[in-house]
C-alpha positions in Angstrom: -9.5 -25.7 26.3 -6.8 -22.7 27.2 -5.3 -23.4 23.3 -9.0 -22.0 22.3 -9.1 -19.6 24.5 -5.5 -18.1 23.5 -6.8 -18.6 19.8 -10.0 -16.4 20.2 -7.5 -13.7 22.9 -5.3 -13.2 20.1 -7.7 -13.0 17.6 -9.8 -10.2 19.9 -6.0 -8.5 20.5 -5.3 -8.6 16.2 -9.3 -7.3 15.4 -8.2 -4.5 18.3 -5.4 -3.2 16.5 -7.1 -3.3 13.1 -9.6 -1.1 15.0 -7.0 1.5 15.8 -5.1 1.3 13.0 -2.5 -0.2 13.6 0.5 0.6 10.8 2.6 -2.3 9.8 5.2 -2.3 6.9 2.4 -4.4 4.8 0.2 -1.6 4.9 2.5 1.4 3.9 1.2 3.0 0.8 3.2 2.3 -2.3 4.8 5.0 -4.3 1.7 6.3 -6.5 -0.4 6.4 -3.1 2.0 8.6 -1.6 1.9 10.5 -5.1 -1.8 11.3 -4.5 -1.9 11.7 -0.9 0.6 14.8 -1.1 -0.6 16.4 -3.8 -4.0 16.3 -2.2 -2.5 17.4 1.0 -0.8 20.0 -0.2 -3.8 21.4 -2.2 -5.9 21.5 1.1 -2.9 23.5 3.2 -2.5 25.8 0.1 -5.6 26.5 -1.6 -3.4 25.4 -5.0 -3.7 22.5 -7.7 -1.1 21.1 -7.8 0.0 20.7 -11.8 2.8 18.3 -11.8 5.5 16.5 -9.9 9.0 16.9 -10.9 10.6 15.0 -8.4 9.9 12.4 -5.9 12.2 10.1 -3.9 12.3 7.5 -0.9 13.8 9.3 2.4 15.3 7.4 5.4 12.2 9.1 6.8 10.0 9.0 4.7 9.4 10.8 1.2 10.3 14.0 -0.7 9.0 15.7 -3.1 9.1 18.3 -5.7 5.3 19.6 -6.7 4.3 22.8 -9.5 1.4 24.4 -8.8 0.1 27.3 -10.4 0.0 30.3 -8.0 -1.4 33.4 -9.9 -3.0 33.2 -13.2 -2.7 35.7 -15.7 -3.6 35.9 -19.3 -1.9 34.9 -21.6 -1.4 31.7 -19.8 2.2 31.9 -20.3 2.6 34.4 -18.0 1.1 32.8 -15.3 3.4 32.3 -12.3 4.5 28.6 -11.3 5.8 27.6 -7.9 7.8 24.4 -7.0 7.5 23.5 -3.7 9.9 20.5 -1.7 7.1 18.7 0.4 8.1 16.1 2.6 5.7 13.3 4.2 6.6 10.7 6.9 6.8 6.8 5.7 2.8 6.6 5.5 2.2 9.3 3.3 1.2 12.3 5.7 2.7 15.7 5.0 5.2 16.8 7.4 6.5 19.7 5.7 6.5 22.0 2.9 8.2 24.9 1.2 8.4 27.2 -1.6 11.8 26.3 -3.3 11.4 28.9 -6.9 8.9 30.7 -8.5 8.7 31.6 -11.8 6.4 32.7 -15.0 5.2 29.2 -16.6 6.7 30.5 -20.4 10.0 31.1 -19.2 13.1 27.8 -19.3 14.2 27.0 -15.7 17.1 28.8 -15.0 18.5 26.3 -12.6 21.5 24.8 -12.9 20.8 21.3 -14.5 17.6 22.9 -15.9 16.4 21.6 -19.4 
């Protein structure tokens, strides 16, 4: 008798923690998750679309990336003005951070060193 009763205790316990939950490594998003999560994020902080992301990597905390959006648009399009911004989010995908690293007209070459 106390085996079921630990059985159906545990099981209460585990359904409790699904209830609240309860992050594990199993249930971290995987890399296109966390893709979608910041840009949407980051749209809903901003008020910008964002176009593109030029980088993304695994932190020891987390995950960083680098995300275009188009801040003003003008006509032509070319002339609109671009921003890349380094966002950060924490190892489930939630925005911790974010920053405006360059800004720039969307027709000009990236004047960055190790630009293409």
């Amino acid at each position: 008798m106390s085996n079921t009763n630990n059985t159906s205790q545990s099981q209460s316990s585990q359904e409790t923690q699904n209830d609240n939950k309860t992050h594990t490594v199993d249930d971290r998003p995987g890399p296109m998750e966390v893709l979608r999560q910041a840009r949407a994020q980051l749209a809903e902080l901003t008020g910008m679309v964002a176009e593109t992301v030029s980088s993304f990597e695994q932190t020891e905390d987390g995950w960083s990336l680098e995300v275009e959006v188009l801040e003003l648009e003008r006509v032509p399009d070319t002339m609109s003005l671009m921003a890349g911004y380094e966002v950060t989010l924490d190892d489930r995908g939630q925005l911790t951070g974010y920053r405006r690293v360059r800004r720039y007209e969307r027709g000009r070459a990236d004047a960055r060193s190790g630009g293409r």
